[in-house]
Residue, then its C-alpha position, 0 to 999 in steps of 0.5 A: x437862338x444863340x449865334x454858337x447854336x447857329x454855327x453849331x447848325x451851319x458846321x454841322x450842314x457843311x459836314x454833311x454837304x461834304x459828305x456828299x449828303x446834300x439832301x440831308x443837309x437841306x432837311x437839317x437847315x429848313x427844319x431849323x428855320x421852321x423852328x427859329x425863322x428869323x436866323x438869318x445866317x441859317x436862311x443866307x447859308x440855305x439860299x446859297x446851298x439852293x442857289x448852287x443847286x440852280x434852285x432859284x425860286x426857293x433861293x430868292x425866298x430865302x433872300x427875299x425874306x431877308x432883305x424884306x427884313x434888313x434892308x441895310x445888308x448890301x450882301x444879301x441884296x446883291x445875291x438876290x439881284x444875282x438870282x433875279x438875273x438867273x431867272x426869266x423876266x425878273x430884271x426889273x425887279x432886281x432894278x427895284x432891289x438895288x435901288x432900294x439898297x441905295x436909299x438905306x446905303x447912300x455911302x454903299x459904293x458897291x451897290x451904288x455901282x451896280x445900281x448905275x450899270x442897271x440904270x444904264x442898260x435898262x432906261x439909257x437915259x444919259x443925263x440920268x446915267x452921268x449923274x448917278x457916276x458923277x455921284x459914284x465920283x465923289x463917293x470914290x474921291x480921295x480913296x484909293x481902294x475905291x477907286x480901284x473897285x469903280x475902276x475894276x468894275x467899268x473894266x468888267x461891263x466894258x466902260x474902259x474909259x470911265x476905267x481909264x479915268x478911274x485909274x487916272x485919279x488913283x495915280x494922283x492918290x498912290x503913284x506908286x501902286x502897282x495894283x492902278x498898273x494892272x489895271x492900266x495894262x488890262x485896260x490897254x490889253x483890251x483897247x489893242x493899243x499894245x505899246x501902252x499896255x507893255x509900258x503900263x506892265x513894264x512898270x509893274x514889273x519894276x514896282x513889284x518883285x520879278x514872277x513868272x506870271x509877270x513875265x508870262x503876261x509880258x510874253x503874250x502881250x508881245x505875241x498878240x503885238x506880233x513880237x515874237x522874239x520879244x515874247x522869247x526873251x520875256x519867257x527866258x525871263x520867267x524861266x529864271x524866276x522860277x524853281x518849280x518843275x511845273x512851271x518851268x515844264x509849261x514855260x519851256x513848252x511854250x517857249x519851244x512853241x514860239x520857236x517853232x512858229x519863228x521856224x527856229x526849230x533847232x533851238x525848239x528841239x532844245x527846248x523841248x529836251x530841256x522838258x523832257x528832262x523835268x518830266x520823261x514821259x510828258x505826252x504833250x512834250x513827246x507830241x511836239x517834239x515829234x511834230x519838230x522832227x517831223x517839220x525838219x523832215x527828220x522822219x526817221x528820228x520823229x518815228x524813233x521818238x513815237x516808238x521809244x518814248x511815246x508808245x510805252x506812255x500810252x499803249x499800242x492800243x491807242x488808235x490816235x498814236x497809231x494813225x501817227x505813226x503810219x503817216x510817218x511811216x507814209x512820210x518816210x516812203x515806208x509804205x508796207x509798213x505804213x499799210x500794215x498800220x492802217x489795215x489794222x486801224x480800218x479793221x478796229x475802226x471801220x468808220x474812220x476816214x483818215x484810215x482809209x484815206x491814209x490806207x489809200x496813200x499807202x497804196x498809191x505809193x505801192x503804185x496799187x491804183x485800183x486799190x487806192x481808188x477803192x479805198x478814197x471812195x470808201x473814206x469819201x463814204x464815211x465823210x463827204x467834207x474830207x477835202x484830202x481824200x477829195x483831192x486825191x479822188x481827183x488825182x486818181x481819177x484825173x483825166x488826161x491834161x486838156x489844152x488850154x484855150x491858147x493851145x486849143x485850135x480856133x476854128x474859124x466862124x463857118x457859115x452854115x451849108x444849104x441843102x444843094x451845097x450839103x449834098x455836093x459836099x458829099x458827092x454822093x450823086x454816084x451811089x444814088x444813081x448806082x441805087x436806082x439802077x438797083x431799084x428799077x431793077x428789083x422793084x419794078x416788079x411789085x408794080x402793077x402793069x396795068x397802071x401808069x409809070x410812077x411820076x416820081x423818080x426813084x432818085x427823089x424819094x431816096x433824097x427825100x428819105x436823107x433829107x429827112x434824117x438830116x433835118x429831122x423831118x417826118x413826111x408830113x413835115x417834108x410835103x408842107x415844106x414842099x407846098x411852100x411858096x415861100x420855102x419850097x423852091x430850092x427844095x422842089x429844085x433838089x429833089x426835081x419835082x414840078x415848080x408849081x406847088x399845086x402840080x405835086x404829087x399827093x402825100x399819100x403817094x410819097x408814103x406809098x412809094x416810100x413804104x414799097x422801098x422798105x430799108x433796104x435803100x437807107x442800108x445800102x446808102x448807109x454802108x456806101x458812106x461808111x466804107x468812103x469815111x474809113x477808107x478816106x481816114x475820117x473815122x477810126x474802126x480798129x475799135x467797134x463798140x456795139x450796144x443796144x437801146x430801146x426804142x419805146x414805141x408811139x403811145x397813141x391810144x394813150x395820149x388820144x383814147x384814155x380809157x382803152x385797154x392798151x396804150x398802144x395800137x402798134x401792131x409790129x412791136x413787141x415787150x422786153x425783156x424786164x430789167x431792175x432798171x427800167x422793168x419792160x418796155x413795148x417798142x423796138x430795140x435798135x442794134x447799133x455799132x459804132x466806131x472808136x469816136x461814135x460815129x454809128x458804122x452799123x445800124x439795126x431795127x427789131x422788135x424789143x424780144x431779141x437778145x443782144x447775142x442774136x443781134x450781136x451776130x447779125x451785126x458781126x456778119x455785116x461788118x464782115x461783108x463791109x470790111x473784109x473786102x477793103x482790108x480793113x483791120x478790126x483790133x477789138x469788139x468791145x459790149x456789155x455783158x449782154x454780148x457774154x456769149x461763147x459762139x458769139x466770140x468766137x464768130x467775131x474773131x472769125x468774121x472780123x479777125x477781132x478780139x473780142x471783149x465783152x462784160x462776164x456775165x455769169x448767167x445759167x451757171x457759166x464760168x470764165x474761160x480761159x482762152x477768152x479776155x473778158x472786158x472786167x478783168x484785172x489787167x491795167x490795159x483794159x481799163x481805157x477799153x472799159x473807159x471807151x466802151x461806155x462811148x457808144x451811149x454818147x452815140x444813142x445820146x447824140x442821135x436822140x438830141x440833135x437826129x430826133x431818136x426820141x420823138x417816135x410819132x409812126x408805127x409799124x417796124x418797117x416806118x420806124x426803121x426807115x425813121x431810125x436808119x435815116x437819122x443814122x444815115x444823116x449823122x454818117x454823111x455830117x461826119x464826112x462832111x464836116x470834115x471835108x469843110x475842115x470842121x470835123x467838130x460840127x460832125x455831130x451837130x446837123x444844126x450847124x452845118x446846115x441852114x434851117x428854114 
């Protein structure tokens, strides 16, 4: 076929490749090859189109044909080394393909060049790899034009020194070649050695005619030499080269660009006027000519700019230009307007954080707190990693600034109390004697007259029942101790029991006397200490904070009979009621009231089934007897919504003189009244009521840590009582204790007050 029919062919697949009929193009090519196989040209355009397309097996055939074929065309060879390359595992062959491209073109510098790179990365023989440059060398001796091209390539594989030598010999050949300096400028550029690169572009610019772009490279090769006053003075350069709109819109931004990051913004604001005067309604200039104002705070003229200029530009629709103009609105204190803003963006886009995290900057301005915390949280639910909204959740639920460790009061070491120092510390010899009288007098009566006087004095088994609660003993515990020879001395002293261990009494003893005693001495000892810690100033009850735990009880039958019916033989204990929380619970409920700090003031053991309102009023009635005659004010009376209740209310306000606060709930229908405050209303001054109210599960957290709360190993509601009541007891008397030794922040903590043995 003649070469006018294979052009006709090619003309005729390039119109319909622009014709955007790329298939139909294909079909006419591969229809003529089947017809004429060896028009070349036809295959070589036909393995470009394929190539293009990333079909590259069926370029390579198109290729590979060829290059079997004719060997001596170093084109079509380096397109099929280009293919092998796009496809897996195939480098080995284009190795082979190029050295054979080099046997039947010795003189071929192109090929022989990429030949040498392959060797290079493929066998990393040196000595081999230096010969095949030193042969490239001499193919490239003498000519400048080939020099250029070895050099352009090191440059591209990242040989700059080879580059760098290449250079070297085209200068010996045209010193006066600008083209050798361009390549001597990339090459430094690339080096980071900036002063020879701006000396190499210098030279260009006085061998060749002044351009923008020469100017333009001069001025990023100052900024990358951290020059930016040199860049400026280049890009002015550049501007006086030029007459063509565009470029001087691109130079004049990238000049007030530098200016801004010298802070010269005066001269960045000219700048980009001089912009806007080439093109008015360009939105990256508007952008940073907002961005300048906003640097000098200007933030008046900086939202004249955005109200003018830039939204007529792109619409008022655009949420981006939007969120800007509430943050100036925010910038300028322009609150309102700015919260107008950004209800409006959080209702188009209600998964944005930036919306609700500048709606809740709007708010904190308004001094709208509780909203503004609303907002951060919800912005910090649609973005945890949003590290504004993270700072101002922090500052908005910041707590009050704590004493750093130089202001903070360094206790000295103490020395831990034994038992006998303990028990003089609190003086409490009057009430235990008062309460024996008591005992002698009450409970005499259950004896049986026909048997001999108890051995054991009531004195002793009242210590005995503190002693307990303050070392976390059960009974069993305690008489081991007292059987020790090694131990039991001092404790046998206290307690005024018989120095021979042997001469004790039996255990069941103890446990007899002590369940005919019941609670009633652990209350009475309880509300002795209570009313000395307020009245001596150790504990403050202008705020009572009441709450109820449940006290799961001892699942015996469980851990030793697994398969009986029920896990529990407890004969006295009852189901809760069941919550979503923690469903029901067989056991006993403990009724606690607390002081403002957590000391328990008021203590009581049921069964799990009562309500929070029946207990609430027990409580109330008892605090009324203990207070009422010392004259000691109640202020508030704080629960959770269990305690919603109308009679409850108002027999606190009767008995104690309190207001009392408690959760709304909402159950059988009930309304807000009122002549009631309720503890979740809106008022600002009962979020730090709220805050203290939750104080008294530190209490229930305390007693189950360090009294033992949570280790129930007993059964029957008078032994878990006395258990519970003595671990309430023991952390009445640590308070007062701890600080009548100047300490008052071991008042929780029994292991440091007292030895363990």
């Amino acid at each position: 076929m003649s070469i006018e029919q294979t052009g006709t062919i090619v003309q005729q697949a390039t119109a319909l490749r622009e014709g955007e009929q790329e298939k139909e193009a294909i079909a006419l090519l591969e229809q003529h090859i089947e017809q004429e196989a060896n028009d070349m040209a036809t295959r070589e355009y036909l393995g470009d189109i394929y190539y293009d397309q990333e079909a590259y097996q069926k370029a390579r055939r198109q290729y590979r044909y060829i290059f079997d074929r004719r060997r001596h065309e170093v084109d079509v060879a380096l397109k099929l080394v280009k293919v092998y390359l796009c496809m897996p595992n195939r480098l080995r062959q284009a190795y082979n393909v190029l050295r054979r491209t080099t046997q039947h073109n010795p003189e071929h510098l192109t090929a022989w060049l990429r030949y040498a790179n392959f060797c290079r990365v493929l066998i990393r023989d040196d000595e081999d790899v230096n010969a095949l440059y030193a042969h490239i060398e001499t193919l490239s001796t003498g000519d400048v034009e080939k020099e250029l091209e070895c050099a352009s390539d090191h440059l591209f594989t990242g040989q700059l020194e080879r580059a760098q030598v290449a250079c070297a010999r085209a200068l010996v050949i045209a010193e006066t070649d600008s083209r050798i300096y361009h390549l001597l400028y990339a090459i430094y550029l690339e080096q980071g050695i900036f002063w020879l690169a701006d000396a190499a572009l210098r030279q260009v610019i006085a061998l060749e005619q002044s351009s923008v772009q020469l100017y333009h490279d001069q001025a990023m090769l100052e900024l990358k030499a951290r020059d930016p006053e040199a860049a400026i003075r280049a890009l002015t350069q550049a501007l006086d080269c030029t007459d063509d709109s565009r470029e001087q819109l691109a130079l004049w931004r990238q000049l007030a660009t530098l200016e801004m990051q010298t802070e010269v913004y005066a001269d960045a604001l000219l700048s980009l006027r001089q912009a806007l005067t080439l093109e008015p309604s360009d939105v990256l200039t508007l952008y940073s000519l907002i961005v300048v104002h906003q640097q000098m705070t200007d933030y008046q003229a900086a939202l004249q700019v955005l109200q003018e200029q830039l939204l007529p530009v792109l619409g008022v629709a655009d949420q981006q230009v939007r969120h800007l103009q509430g943050v100036l609105h925010l910038l300028a204190k322009e609150s309102e307007a700015a919260l107008s803003i950004f209800a409006e963006l959080v209702t188009i886009d209600k998964q944005n954080a930036d919306y609700y995290y500048g709606q809740a900057l709007a708010y904190q301005q308004l001094e709208y707190t509780s909203k503004a915390k609303r907002s951060v949280v919800r912005a910090l639910r649609r973005n945890r990693r949003h590290t504004a909204a993270r700072d101002l959740y922090d500052q908005l639920y910041a707590k009050p600034p704590q004493q750093s460790k130089a202001e903070k009061p360094k206790f000295p070491f103490f020395d831990p109390l034994d038992l006998d120092e303990f028990l003089q510390t609190l003086a409490i010899e009057q009430s235990v004697s008062k309460l024996t009288r008591y005992i002698e007098h009450r409970y005499w009566k259950l004896r049986d007259r026909r048997g001999a006087k108890p051995k054991v004095p009531h004195r002793t088994i009242v210590l005995m029942l503190l002693v307990m609660g303050l070392k976390d003993w059960n009974l069993n515990q305690l008489h081991s101790k007292l059987r020790s020879r090694k131990h039991g001395g001092s404790l046998r002293r206290l307690l005024n029991l018989p120095a021979n261990p042997t001469k004790l009494p039996a255990y069941t003893t103890f446990e007899r006397r002590i369940n005919i005693l019941g609670v009633y001495p652990l209350k009475f000892l309880m509300h002795t200490l209570v009313r000395e810690a307020v009245t001596q100033g150790y504990i403050d009850v202008s705020n009572l904070l009441l709450d109820t735990s449940l006290i799961v009880a001892c699942s015996d039958l469980a851990r030793f009979f697994p398969d009986s019916p029920t896990d529990f033989s407890e004969q006295d204990g009852a189901w809760s009621y069941p919550k979503p929380w923690t469903g029901r619970v067989f056991g006993f409920k403990l009724s606690l009231a607390t002081a403002r700090d957590g000391e328990p003031v008021d203590a009581s053991v049921v069964t799990a089934n009562l309500s929070d309102i029946t207990l609430g009023k027990q409580a109330a009635r008892r605090l009324g007897r203990l207070f009422n005659p010392l004259n000691i004010r109640v202020e508030f009376v704080l629960g959770d919504s269990g305690y919603c209740s109308n009679p409850l209310r108002d027999l606190v306000a009767e008995a104690l003189g309190a207001i009392p606060l408690f959760h709304f709930n909402p159950r059988n229908g009930a309304q807000r009244q009122v002549r009631y405050i309720y503890l979740d209303d809106s008022a600002d001054w009962l979020v730090t009521k709220r805050k203290l109210r939750s104080l008294v599960e530190r209490s229930f957290a305390q007693l189950k840590r360090h009294f033992g709360l949570n280790n129930l190993r007993i059964r029957g509601l008078t032994q878990v009582s006395q258990y519970i009541l003595s671990r309430c007891l023991a952390y009445i008397a640590c308070v007062i204790v701890a600080h009548r030794v100047d300490r008052p922040d071991l008042k929780a903590s029994p292991t440091r007050l007292l030895w363990s043995y």
